[in-house]
Phi, psi and omega in degrees: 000112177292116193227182175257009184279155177280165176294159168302310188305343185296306273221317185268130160205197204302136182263156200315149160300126184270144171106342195289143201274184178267001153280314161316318228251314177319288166318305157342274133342346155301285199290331164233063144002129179278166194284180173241123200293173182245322199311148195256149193249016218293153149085002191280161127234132192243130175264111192239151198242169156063097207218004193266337185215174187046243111358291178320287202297338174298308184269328176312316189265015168237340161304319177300321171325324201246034162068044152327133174291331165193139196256109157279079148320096207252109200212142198301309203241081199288357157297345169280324166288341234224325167287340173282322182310311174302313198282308178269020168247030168263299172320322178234354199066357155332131163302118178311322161302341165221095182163125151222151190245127163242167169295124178206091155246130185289000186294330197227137180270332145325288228275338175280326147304333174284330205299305182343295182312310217273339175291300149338265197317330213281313181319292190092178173328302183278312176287147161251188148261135200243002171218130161222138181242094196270110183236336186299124167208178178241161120308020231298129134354305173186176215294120150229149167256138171255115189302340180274348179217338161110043190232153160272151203308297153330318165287323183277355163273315168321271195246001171281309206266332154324317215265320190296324203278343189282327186280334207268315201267036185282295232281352175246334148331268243264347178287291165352307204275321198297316209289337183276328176123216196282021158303234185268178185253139149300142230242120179249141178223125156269164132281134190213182181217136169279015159322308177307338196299313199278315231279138200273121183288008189264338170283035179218335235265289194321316201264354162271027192232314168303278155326116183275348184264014196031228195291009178260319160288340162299288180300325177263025174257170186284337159269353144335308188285132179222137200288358164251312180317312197278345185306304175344270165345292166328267204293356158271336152316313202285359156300294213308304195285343171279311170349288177320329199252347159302338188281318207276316194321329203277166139290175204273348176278020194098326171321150171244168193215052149181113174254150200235135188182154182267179204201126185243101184255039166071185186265086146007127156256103155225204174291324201300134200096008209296319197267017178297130208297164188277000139286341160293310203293341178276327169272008176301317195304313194301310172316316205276312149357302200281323190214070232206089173281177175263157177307314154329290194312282211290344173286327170323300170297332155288340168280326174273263190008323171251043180233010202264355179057213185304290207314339193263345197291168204005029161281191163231094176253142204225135156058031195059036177203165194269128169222155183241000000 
């Protein structure tokens, strides 16, 4: 398969000491930053979901950089997107015509049908999507249910309205891709965490015994939660959800016509977590003081992340490296 992507090996780099405990391995990663890709999206049109801050807004303002044909902002509060819009064409000189902010909160199975639609009109008929970056997530703070679906808060952004938002843009993923022919594929990226890593199957077992609807009523019930467990518990769905969306990724004929893989951009200094009770936040602080990338550092990895190609399809990439 012939594509316009750089070799992989451009992409990769030194990898973590095996074995290292998590705060060492957490240190490490401090110390070898991932690199920041170069490679140009000229002729792309690229979708970052949660894009107004942090991580998001990071890879958005380096897809501009690196000349996207046209930067979708897919975002909860769109005055807030519309003020990210500002920040990246002051920064780069980005064209105001290619950037649009649209609405998504992932919070509502409603409001992820209108983005859909509103994606639809915008596209037309004809245009697809050749990047998409599902970044929008949460942290929850503490045990809440979202009244509109019953579900916990969190779970229902992270990974229901991640998984929803992953099926409805297949279908623009895969036009992109039909229009290069037999070329490169269109591209889907989560956000994940290596947070999937810790997590114990004895912190499941008694309450998948209890539960009858199994592991997803597990997580989203209130003796499950706990605000480091549950983050965890979460980004190992979002494995569970790339599976998923690789299955959606064929044509109806087998082909597959889109590739897909999560992408872990390490530990951050960003907003996330801001409402966390006030002994997490202080060791949050401490972490990020000890082992803290900056939001930029970690916008690197969502972006060489949707350049890894055939080779990248079901992965995980961390730290500038692959893992299956």
């Amino acid at each position: 398969m012939t594509t316009t992507l750089p070799p992989i090996s451009t992409l990769i780099g030194p990898q973590a000491p095996p074995s290292l405990p998590q705060i060492p391995y957490q240190r490490w990663a401090y110390n070898n930053p991932p690199k920041d890709p170069t490679h140009r999206f000229t002729h792309k049109t690229v979708l970052v979901t949660g894009s107004n801050t942090g991580l998001g807004f990071e890879a958005a303002l380096k897809f501009a950089r690196l000349d996207a044909a046209h930067l979708i902002l897919a975002v909860r509060t769109p005055t807030k997107g519309e003020a990210a819009k500002q920040r990246i064409i002051a920064a780069t000189n980005y064209p105001e015509k290619r950037i649009t902010v649209l609405k998504l909160d992932q919070n509502s199975f409603v409001s992820v049908n209108e983005f859909l639609v509103n994606l639809e009109k915008l596209l037309g008929a004809e245009r697809g999507l050749d990047v998409v970056v599902l970044n929008a997530g949460i942290a929850a703070p503490r045990y809440k249910v979202n009244a509109e679906t019953g579900w916990e808060e969190a779970l229902q952004v992270n990974v229901l309205g991640t998984a929803m938002v992953g099926m409805g843009v297949m279908r623009f993923l895969k036009r992109a891709s039909a229009a290069r022919g037999k070329g490169e594929l269109g591209q889907l990226t989560l956000t994940g965490s290596v947070g999937h890593m810790y997590v114990k199957r004895e912190d499941f077992r008694g309450l998948l015994e209890a539960k009858d609807g199994g592991l997803l009523e597990v997580v989203s019930s209130k003796e499950f939660f706990g605000v480091e467990k549950s983050y965890c518990a979460i980004k190992v769905l979002t494995m569970y959800v790339m599976r998923g969306l690789m299955d959606c990724a064929r044509r109806e004929n087998g082909e597959l016509g889109v590739w897909v893989n999560v992408v872990c951009p390490g530990f951050c200094v960003t907003e996330l977590g801001r409402e966390f009770p006030w002994y997490f936040v202080w060791m949050t602080r401490m972490m990020h003081w000890y082992c803290g990338r900056t939001a930029e550092q970690g916008g690197r990895s969502l972006v060489s992340a949707t350049l890894l190609g055939e080779e990248g399809h079901g992965g995980y990439w961390v730290n500038d490296g692959l893992a299956r």
